[in-house]
C-alpha positions as CSV (number, residue, x, y, z in Angstrom):
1,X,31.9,24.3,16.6
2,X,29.5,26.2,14.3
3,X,30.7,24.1,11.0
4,X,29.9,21.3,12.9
5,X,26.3,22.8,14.0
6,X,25.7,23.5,10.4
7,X,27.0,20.3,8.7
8,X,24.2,18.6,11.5
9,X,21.3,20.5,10.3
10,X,22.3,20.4,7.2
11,X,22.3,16.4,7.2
12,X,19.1,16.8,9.2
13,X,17.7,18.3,6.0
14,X,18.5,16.2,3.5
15,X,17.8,13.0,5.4
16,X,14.1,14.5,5.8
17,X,13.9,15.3,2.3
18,X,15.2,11.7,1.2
19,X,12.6,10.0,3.5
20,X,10.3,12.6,2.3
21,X,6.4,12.5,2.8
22,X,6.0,10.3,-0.4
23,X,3.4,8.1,1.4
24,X,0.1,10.3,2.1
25,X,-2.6,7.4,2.8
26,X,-3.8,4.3,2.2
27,X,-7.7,2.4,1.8
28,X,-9.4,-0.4,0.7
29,X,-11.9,-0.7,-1.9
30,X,-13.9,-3.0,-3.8
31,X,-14.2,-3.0,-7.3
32,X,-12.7,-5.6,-10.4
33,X,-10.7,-2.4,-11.9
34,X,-7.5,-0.4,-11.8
35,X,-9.9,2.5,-12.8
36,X,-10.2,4.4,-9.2
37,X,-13.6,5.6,-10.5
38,X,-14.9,2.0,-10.8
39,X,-13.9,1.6,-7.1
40,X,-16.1,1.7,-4.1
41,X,-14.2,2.8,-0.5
42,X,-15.0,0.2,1.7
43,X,-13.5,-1.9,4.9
44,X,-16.0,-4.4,4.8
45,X,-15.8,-6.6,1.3
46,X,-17.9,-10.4,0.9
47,X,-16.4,-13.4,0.6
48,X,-16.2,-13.4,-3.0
49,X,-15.2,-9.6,-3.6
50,X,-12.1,-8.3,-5.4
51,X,-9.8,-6.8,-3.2
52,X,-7.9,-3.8,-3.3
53,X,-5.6,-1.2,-1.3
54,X,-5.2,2.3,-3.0
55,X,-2.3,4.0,-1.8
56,X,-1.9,7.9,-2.6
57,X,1.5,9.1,-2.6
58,X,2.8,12.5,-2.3
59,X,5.2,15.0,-4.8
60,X,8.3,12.4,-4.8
61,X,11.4,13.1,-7.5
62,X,12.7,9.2,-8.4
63,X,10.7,6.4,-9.0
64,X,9.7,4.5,-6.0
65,X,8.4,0.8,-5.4
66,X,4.9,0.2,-3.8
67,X,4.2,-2.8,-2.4
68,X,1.1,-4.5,-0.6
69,X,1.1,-7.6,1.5
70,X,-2.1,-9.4,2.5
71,X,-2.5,-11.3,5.7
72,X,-5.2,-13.7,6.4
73,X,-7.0,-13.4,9.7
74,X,-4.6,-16.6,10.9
75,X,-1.7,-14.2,10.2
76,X,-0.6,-16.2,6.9
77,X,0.7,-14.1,3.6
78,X,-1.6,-14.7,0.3
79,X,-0.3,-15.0,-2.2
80,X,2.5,-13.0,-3.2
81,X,3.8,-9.1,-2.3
82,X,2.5,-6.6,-4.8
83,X,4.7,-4.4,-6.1
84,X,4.5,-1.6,-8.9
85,X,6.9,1.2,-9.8
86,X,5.8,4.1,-9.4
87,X,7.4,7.3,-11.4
88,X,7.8,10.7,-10.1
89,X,4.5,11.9,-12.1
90,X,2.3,8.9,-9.9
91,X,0.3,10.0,-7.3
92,X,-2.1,7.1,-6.9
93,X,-1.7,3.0,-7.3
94,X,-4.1,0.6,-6.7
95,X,-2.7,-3.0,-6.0
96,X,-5.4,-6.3,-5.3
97,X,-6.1,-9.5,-5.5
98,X,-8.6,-10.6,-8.1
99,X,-11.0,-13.9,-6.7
100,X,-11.2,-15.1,-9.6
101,X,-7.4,-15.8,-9.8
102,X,-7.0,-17.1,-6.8
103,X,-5.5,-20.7,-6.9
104,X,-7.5,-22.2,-4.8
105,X,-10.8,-21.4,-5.7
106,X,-12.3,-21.0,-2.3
107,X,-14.0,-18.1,-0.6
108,X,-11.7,-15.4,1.5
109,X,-11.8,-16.3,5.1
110,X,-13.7,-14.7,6.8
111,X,-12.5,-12.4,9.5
112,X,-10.6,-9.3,10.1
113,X,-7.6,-9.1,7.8
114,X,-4.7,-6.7,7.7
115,X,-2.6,-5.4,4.6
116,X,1.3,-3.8,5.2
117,X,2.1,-1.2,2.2
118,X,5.9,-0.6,2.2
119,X,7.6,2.2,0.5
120,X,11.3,1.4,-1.2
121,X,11.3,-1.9,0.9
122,X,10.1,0.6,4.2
123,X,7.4,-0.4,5.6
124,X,5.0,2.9,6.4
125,X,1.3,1.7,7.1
126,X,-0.9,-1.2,8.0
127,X,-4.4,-1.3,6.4
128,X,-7.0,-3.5,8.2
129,X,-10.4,-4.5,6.4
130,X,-13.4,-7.0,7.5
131,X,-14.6,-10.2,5.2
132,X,-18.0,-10.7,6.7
């Protein structure tokens, strides 16, 4: 009984550490740079801004994939899912959309628009920002 008490904690452990605390937080900013310095923290971009999620991540050991959806105000994804690898020394990534590379050439919509950030495929956090 108490090998099976211990073998349960002891899997309670290590599925805690696996799942870990490697996502901290995540905000939007404005800025046309992967240079947080040249990044303004903001919720509320215009229709022609650059637009970015930063995602801080805590101490993690393996290399992990970030990635950032955006949805449109009408639900629909654009363009594709970011995604960067981040090593075990990363403990910041900033993932956008540039205007001027947008396909279509038009303005954001306006609205309120949401981002998902997903950790290894997990999905840990929904960002929302304005385009006013």
């Amino acid at each position: 009984m108490k090998s099976r008490l211990l073998i349960g904690l002891l899997l309670i452990l290590i599925l805690s550490a696996c799942s870990g605390d490697v996502y901290e937080l995540a905000y939007t900013a404005r800025g046309d740079s992967a240079n947080i310095l040249a990044l303004t923290n903001t919720d509320i971009f215009q229709r022609t801004d650059d637009l970015n999620v930063v995602v801080r991540l805590g101490s993690h050991n393996d290399t992990v994939d970030v990635s950032a959806t955006f949805f449109d105000p009408d639900g629909n994804q654009e363009g594709e899912t970011l995604t960067v690898k981040a090593d075990k020394d990363t403990g910041m990534v900033i993932l956008g959309l540039d205007f001027e590379q947008r396909p279509s050439g038009e303005d954001w919509q306006l609205g309120l628009w949401r981002i998902e950030i997903r950790i290894d495929g997990e999905k840990v956090d929904d960002v929302e920002f304005r385009i006013q």
